[in-house]
DRENBATOR-976966 format. One line per 8 residues: number of its first residue (from 1); their letters; for each residue x, y, z of N, C-alpha, C, O. Coordinates in steps of 0.1 Angstrom, whole numbers, plus 5000, padded with zeros to 4 digits. Example, Ala and Ser with C-alpha at 12.3 -4.5 7.8 and 13.67 -1.06 7.14 Angstrom:
BEGIN
1 = AS = 5132/4943/5078/5123/4955/5078/5132/4967/5078/5142/4967/5085  5128/4978/5071/5137/4989/5071/5129/5000/5079/5134/5011/5080 $
end
This chain:
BEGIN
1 = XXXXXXXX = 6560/1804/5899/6567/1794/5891/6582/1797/5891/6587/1809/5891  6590/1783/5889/6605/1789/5890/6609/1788/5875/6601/1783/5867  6622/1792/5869/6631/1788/5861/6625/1777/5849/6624/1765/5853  6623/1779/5841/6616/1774/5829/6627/1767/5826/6637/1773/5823  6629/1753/5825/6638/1740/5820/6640/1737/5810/6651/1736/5805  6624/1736/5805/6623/1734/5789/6606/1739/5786/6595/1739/5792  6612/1744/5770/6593/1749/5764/6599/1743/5748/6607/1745/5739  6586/1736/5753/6586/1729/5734/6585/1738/5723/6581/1750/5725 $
9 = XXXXXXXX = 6588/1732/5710/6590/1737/5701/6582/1735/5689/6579/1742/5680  6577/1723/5693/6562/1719/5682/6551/1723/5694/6553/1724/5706  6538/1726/5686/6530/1731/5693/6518/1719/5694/6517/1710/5685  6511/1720/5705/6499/1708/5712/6487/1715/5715/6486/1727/5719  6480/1707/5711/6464/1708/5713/6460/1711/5732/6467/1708/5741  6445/1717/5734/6446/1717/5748/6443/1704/5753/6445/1701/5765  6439/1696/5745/6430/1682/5746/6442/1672/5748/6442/1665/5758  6452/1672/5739/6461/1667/5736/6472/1669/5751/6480/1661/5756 $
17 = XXXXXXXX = 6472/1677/5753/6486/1683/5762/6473/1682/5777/6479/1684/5788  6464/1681/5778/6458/1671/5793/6461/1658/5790/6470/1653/5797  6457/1652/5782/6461/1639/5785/6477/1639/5784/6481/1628/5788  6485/1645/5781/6501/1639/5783/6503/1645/5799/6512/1639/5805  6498/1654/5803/6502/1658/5816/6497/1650/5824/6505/1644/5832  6482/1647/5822/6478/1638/5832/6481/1623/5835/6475/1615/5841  6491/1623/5830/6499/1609/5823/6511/1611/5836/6514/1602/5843  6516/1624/5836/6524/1622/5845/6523/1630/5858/6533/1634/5865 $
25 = XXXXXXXX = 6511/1633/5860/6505/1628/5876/6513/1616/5888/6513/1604/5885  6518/1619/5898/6522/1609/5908/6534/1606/5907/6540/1603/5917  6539/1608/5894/6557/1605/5895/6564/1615/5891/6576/1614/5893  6560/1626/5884/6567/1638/5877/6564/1649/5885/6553/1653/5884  6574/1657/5896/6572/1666/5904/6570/1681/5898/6565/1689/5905  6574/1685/5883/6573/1692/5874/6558/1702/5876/6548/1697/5881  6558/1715/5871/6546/1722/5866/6546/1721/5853/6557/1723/5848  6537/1717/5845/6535/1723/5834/6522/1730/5825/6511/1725/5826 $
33 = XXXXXXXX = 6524/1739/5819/6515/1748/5814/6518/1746/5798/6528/1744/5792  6503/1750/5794/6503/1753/5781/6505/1763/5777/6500/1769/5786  6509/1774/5769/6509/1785/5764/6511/1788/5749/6522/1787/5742  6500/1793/5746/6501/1797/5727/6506/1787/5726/6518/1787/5724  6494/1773/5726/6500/1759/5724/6518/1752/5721/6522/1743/5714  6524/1761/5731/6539/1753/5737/6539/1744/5748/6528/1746/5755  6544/1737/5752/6546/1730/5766/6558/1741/5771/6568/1746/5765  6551/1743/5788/6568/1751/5794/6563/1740/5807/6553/1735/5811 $
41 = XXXXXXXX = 6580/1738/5812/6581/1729/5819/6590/1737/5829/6600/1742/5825  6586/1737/5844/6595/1744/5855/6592/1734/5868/6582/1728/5871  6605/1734/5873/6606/1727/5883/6602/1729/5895/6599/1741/5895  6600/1723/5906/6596/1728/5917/6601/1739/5922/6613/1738/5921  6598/1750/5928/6599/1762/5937/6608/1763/5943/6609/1752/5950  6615/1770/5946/6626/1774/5954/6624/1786/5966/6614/1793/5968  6630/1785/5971/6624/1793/5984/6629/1810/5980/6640/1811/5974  6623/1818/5983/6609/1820/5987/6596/1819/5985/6587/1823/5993 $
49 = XXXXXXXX = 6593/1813/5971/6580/1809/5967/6569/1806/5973/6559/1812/5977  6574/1793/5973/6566/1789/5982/6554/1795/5999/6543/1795/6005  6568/1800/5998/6561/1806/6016/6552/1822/6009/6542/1826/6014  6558/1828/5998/6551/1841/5995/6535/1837/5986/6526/1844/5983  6538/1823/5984/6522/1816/5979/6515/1815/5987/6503/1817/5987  6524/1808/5999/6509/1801/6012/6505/1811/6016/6493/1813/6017  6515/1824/6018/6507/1836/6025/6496/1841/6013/6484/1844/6016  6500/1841/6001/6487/1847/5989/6480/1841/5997/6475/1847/6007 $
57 = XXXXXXXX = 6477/1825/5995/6465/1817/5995/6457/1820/6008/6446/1825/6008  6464/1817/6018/6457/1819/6034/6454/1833/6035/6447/1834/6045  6456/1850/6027/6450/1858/6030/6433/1856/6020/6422/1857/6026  6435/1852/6006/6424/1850/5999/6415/1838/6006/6403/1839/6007  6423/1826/6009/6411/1822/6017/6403/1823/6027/6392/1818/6027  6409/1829/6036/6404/1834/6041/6391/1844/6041/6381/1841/6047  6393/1855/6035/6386/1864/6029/6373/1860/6027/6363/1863/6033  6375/1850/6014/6367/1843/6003/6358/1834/6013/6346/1836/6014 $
65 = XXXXXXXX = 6364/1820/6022/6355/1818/6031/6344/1825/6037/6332/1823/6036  6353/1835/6044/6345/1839/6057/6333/1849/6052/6325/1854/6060  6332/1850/6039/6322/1857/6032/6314/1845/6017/6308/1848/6007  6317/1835/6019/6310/1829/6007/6308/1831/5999/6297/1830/5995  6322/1837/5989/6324/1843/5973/6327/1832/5964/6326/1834/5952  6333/1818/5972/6337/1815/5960/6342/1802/5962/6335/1793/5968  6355/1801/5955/6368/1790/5960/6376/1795/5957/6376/1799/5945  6388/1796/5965/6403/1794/5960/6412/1781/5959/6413/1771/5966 $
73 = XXXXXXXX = 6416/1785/5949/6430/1771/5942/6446/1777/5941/6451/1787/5936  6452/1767/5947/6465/1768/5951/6471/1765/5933/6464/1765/5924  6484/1763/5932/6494/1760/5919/6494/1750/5915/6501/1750/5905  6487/1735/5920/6484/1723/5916/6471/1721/5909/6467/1709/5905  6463/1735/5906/6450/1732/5901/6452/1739/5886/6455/1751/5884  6448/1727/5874/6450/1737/5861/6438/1740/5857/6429/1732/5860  6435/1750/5853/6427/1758/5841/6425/1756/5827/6431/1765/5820  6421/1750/5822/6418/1753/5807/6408/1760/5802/6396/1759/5799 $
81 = XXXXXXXX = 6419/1772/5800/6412/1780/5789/6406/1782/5776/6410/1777/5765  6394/1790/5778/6386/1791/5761/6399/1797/5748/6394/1800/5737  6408/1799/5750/6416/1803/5740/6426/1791/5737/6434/1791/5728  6423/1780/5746/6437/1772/5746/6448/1771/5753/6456/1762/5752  6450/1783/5760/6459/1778/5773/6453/1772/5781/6441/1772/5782  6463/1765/5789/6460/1759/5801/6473/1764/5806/6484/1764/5800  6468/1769/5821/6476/1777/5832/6476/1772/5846/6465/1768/5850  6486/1771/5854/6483/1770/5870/6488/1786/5876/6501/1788/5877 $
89 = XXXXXXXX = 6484/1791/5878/6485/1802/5881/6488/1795/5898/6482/1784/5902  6497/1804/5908/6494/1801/5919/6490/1800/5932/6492/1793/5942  6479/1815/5923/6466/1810/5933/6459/1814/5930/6462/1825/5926  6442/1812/5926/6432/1816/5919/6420/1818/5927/6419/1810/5936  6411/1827/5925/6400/1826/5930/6388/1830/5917/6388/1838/5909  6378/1819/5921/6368/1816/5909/6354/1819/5919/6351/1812/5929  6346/1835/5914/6335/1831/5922/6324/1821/5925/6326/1809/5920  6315/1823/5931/6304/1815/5931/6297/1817/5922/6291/1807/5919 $
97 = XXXXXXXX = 6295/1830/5913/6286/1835/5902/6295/1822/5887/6289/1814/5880  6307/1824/5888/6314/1822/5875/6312/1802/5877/6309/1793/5869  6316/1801/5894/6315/1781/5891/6305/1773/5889/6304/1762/5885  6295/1782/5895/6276/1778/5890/6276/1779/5872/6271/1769/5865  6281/1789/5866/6279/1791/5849/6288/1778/5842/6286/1771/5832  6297/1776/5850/6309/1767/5848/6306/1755/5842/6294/1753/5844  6312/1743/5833/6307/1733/5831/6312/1721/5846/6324/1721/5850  6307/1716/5850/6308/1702/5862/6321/1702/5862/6327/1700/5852 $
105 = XXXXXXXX = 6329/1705/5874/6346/1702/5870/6343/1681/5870/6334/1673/5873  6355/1681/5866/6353/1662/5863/6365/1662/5869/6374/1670/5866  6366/1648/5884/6376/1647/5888/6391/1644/5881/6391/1640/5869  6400/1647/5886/6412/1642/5881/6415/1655/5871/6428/1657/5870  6408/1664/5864/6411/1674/5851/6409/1685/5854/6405/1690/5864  6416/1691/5839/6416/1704/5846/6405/1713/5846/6396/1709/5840  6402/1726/5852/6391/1730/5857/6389/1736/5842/6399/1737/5835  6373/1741/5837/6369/1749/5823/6363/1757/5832/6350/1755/5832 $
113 = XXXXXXXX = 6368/1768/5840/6362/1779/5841/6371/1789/5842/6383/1785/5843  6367/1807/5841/6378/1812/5841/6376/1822/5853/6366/1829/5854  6385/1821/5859/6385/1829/5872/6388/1840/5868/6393/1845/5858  6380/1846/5886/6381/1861/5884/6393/1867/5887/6397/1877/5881  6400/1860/5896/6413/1863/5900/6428/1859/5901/6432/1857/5913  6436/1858/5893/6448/1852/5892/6458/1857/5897/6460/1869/5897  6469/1846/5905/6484/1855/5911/6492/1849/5905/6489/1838/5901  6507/1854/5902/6517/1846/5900/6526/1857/5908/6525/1869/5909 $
121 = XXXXXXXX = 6538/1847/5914/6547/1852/5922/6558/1849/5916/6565/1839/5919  6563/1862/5906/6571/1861/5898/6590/1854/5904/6594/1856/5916  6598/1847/5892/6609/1845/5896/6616/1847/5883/6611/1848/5872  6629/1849/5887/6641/1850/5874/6636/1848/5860/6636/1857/5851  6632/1831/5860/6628/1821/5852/6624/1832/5844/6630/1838/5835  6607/1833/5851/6596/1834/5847/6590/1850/5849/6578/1853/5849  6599/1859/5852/6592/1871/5852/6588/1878/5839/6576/1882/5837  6597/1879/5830/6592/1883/5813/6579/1879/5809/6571/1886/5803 $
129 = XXXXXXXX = 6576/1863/5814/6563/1857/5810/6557/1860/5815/6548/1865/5808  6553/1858/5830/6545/1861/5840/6538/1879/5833/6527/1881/5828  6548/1888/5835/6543/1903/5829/6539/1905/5813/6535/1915/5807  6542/1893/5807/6536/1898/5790/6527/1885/5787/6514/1887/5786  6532/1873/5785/6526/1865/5777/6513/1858/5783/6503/1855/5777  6518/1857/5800/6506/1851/5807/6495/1863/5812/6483/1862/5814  6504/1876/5812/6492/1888/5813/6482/1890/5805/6472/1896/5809  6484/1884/5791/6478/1888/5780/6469/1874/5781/6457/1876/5780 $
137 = XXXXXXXX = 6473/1861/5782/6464/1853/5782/6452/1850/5790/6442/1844/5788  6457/1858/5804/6442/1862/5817/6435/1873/5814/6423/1874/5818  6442/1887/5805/6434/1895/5799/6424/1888/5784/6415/1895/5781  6426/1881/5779/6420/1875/5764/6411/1865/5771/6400/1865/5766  6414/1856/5780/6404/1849/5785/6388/1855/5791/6377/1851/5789  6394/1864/5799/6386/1873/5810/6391/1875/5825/6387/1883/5834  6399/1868/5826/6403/1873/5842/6401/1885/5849/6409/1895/5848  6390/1887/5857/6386/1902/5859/6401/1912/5867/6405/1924/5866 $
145 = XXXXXXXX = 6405/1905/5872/6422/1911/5882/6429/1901/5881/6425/1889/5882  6444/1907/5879/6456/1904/5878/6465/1903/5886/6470/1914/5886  6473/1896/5897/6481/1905/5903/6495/1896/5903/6495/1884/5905  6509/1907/5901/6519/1898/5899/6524/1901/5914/6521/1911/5919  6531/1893/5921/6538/1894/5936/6553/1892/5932/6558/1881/5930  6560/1905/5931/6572/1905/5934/6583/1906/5942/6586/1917/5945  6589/1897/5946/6595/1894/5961/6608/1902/5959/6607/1910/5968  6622/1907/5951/6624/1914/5949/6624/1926/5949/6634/1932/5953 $
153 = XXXXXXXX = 6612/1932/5945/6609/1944/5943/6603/1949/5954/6601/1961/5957  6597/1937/5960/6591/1938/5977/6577/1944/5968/6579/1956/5969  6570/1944/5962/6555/1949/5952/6545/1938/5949/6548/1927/5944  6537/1940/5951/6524/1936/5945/6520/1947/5933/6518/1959/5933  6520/1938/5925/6515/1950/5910/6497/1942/5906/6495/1930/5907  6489/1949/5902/6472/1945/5902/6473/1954/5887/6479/1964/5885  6465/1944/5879/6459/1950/5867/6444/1947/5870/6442/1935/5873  6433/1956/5870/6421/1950/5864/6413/1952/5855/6414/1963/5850 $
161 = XXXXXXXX = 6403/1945/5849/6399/1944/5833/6389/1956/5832/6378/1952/5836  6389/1965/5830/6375/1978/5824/6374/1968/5805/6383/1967/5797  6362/1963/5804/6357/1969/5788/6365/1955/5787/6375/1957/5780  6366/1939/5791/6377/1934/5786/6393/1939/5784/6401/1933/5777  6396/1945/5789/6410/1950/5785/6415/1954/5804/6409/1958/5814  6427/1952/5803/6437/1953/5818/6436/1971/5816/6435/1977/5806  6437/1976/5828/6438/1994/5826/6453/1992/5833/6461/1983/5836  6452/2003/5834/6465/2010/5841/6470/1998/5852/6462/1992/5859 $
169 = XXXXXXXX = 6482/1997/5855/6488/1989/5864/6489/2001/5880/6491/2013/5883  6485/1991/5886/6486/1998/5899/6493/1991/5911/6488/1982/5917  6509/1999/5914/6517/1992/5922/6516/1998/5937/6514/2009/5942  6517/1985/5943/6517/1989/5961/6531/1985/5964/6536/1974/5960  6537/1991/5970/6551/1985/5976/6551/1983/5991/6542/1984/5999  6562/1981/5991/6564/1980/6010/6564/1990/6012/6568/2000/6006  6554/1990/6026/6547/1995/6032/6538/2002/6033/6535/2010/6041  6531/1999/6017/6515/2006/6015/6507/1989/6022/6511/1979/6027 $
177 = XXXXXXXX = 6495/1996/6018/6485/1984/6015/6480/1983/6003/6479/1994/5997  6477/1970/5998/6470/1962/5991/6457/1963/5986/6450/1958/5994  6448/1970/5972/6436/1967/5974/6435/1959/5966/6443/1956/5957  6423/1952/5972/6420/1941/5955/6406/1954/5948/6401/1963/5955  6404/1952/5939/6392/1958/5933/6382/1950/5929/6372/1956/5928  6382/1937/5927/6372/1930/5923/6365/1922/5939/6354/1919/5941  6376/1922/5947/6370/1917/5959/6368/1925/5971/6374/1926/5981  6359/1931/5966/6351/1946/5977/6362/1942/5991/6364/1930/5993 $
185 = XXXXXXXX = 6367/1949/6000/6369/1951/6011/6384/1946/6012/6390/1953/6020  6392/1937/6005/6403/1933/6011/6415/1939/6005/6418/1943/5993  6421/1937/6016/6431/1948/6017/6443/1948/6025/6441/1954/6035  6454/1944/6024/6462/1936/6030/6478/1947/6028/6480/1953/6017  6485/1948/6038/6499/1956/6042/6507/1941/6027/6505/1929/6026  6514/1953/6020/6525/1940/6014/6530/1932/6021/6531/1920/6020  6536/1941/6031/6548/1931/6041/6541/1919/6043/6548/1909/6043  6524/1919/6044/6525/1904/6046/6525/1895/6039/6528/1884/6044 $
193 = XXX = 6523/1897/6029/6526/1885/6017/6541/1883/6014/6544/1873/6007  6550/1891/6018/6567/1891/6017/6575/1878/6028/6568/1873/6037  6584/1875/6027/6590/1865/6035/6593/1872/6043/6599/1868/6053 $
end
């Protein structure tokens, strides 16, 4: 996500704040997320984003296909969370164990399940958040791994959950590789997720 525009100041229900989003579906190019019932509102992506997302997405789908774990969702897919956030993280992977437990997603809304695996590819805006407020709401939900993609810092940083709780952060930089821990085997050079 880029540069946060505006975050409201009265706070909204999760019920409440789908139907105003979903309201502006088709004509508002905008993200927005709920958080500790605020609205934040950020505009479309700026480059490099974008391209350090498609590459997240196309290594996890990859993966995830070619072995039948799951699905992955790009930054246009929301989450509503059991705590009351609703997040687009951008890019998620929800196994097959967690979307079978899941309730029916219903077209057009946002998904009620909580994935195992969340990315955000931090910017200016949104890095403070991305590392405290939204870390803390994928650890409180359950998100089994964490991982922030920092284009800057040229890093992928991974938290994953022991006991409910994030352990120790564990950074890869340019020119290590990547593990994930929750998804046995993959394992990816940073550079490729970098522009």
């Amino acid at each position: 996500m880029q540069e946060v525009v505006f975050e409201s100041t009265r706070t909204m229900t999760q019920s409440a704040f789908e139907e105003w989003a979903l309201e502006r579906q088709g004509w508002d190019l905008n993200h927005y997320e709920l958080l500790q019932g605020r609205i934040l509102m950020t505009p479309p992506a700026g480059y490099p984003h974008g391209e350090i997302a498609a590459n997240v997405l196309a290594l996890l789908h990859t993966f995830v296909k070619a072995r039948a774990l799951g699905k992955v969702f790009d930054s246009s897919q929301g989450f509503a969370f059991p705590s009351g956030d609703t997040l687009e993280p951008d890019a998620t992977f929800v196994s097959r164990e967690r979307w079978a437990a899941a309730p029916a997603p219903e077209s057009g809304k946002f998904l009620r399940v909580v994935a195992d695996l969340a990315v955000e590819v931090l910017s200016s805006g949104t890095a403070s958040r991305d590392r405290v407020e939204k870390k803390r709401a994928y650890e409180v939900n359950g998100v089994r791994e964490y991982w922030i993609v920092d284009k800057d810092a040229r890093e992928v940083v991974m938290f994953t959950a022991h006991e409910g709780r994030y352990g120790q952060e564990r950074v890869f930089a340019d020119g290590q590789v990547a593990r994930s821990t929750i998804l046995e085997g993959l394992e990816f050079p940073v550079a490729d997720v970098m522009p």
